[in-house]
N, C-alpha and C positions, 0 to 999 in steps of 0.2 A: 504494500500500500504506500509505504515511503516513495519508494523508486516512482511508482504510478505518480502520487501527487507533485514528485520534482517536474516529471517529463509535463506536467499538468502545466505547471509555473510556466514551463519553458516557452510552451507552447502558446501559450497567452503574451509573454511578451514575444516571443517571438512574431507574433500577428501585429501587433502595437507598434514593431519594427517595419514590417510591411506596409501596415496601414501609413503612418507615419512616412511612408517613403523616404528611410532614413537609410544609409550604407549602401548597397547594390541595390537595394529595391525601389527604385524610382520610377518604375515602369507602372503605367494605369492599372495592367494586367496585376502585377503584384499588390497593388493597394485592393484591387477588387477582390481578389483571393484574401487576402488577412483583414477585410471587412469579412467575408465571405464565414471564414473559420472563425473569426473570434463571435460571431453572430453565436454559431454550432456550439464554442464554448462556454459562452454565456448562458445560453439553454442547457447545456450539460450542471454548470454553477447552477443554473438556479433549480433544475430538478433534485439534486444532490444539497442542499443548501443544510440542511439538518444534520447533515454527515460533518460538513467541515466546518460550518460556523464559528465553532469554540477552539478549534484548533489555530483559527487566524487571531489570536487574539495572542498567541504565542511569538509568531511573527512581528505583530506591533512591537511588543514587548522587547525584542528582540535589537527591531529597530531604534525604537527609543533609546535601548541604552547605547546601542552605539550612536547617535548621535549626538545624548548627555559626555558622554566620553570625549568625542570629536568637538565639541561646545568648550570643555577644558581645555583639550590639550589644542587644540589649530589648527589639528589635521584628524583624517583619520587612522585611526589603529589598523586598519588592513596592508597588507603588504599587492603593492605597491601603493603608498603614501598616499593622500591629494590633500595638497595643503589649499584651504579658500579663508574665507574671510569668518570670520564666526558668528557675521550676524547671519550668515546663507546655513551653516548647524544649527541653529537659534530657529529659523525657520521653520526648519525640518521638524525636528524636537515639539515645535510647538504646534503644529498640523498634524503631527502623528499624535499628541498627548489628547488631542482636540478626539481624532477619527477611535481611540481606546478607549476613553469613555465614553462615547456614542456604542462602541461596539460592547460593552460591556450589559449592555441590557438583555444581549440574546446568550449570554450565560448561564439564563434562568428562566429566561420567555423564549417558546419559539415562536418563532416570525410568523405574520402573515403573509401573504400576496403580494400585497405592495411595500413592506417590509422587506422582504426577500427581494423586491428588485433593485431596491438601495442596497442593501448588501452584496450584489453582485455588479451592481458598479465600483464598488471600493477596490477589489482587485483590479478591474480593469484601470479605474483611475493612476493606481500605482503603478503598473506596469506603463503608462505611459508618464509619469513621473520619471521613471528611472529613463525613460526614451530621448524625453528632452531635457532632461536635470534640470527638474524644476518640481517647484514644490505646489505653483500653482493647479495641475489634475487631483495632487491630495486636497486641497481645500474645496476646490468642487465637489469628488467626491464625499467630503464629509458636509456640505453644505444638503447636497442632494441626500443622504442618509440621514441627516437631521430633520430635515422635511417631510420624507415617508415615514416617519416615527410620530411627527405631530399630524398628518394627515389621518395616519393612526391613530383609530379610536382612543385607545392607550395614553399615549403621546399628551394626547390634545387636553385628556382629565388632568396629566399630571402639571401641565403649563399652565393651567386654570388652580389649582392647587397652590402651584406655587408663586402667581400673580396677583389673584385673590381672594387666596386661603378659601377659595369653594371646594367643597366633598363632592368628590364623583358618584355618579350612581351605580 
């Protein structure tokens, strides 16, 4: 299952690569084919969504601290180095800390419908984070996962709750 979920990763960015017309893939042919497939994996994500949910919550986590790390030191801890400026880890750190606690809700709730479609842009959003090194698809995506949460039923008592102290029914 490991191996499976790598080639999974791969595969998604690697379409985000295509789509993106980034490296050799510049050709219309290749952006239609990695729309094409990453469609296929999106529908795969979201029929499976219950399977891996909580497991992506690992990956945050993961990320976060190396980018707390990288935020200290000015570069990051991987070998080969990249040293940037540290408000651009600052960014990062804070967009992921943003999209972990959005995603901590499905720890304990599963998703609905429209919940489940916000959760299966947040992969895809990262994967073209890492395409164009930017941090701007993570805030999308966690703006978009914020908003299927409150259009959720859910969501919307808890915001009223917490705005003005109204009890949901």
């Amino acid at each position: 299952m490991v191996l499976l979920t790598l080639a999974f990763i791969f595969l998604v960015l690697d379409c985000s690569f295509y789509l993106a017309g980034r490296g050799a893939y510049t050709q219309p042919v290749h952006r239609i084919l990695g729309a094409c497939v990453l469609l296929a994996t999106s529908i795969v994500m979201f029929v499976t969504v219950r399977h891996w949910v909580k497991w992506f919550i690992g990956i945050l986590g993961y990320a976060i601290l190396k980018f707390a790390i990288s935020l200290i030191l000015g570069f990051t801890p991987s070998v080969p180095s990249i040293i940037r400026p540290r408000l651009i880890f600052f960014e990062y750190l804070v967009s992921l800390v943003i999209v972990a606690a959005l995603w901590m809700r499905y720890m304990t709730h599963v998703p609905n419908k429209l919940e489940t479609a916000g959760i299966v842009g947040m992969p895809v959003a990262l994967s073209f984070s890492i395409v164009w090194d930017s941090s701007l698809p993570i805030f999308v995506g966690a703006a978009v996962l914020g908003m299927t949460q409150l259009a959720s039923g859910s969501g919307t008592f808890r915001l009223r709750r917490l705005l003005w102290g109204q009890k949901s029914n």
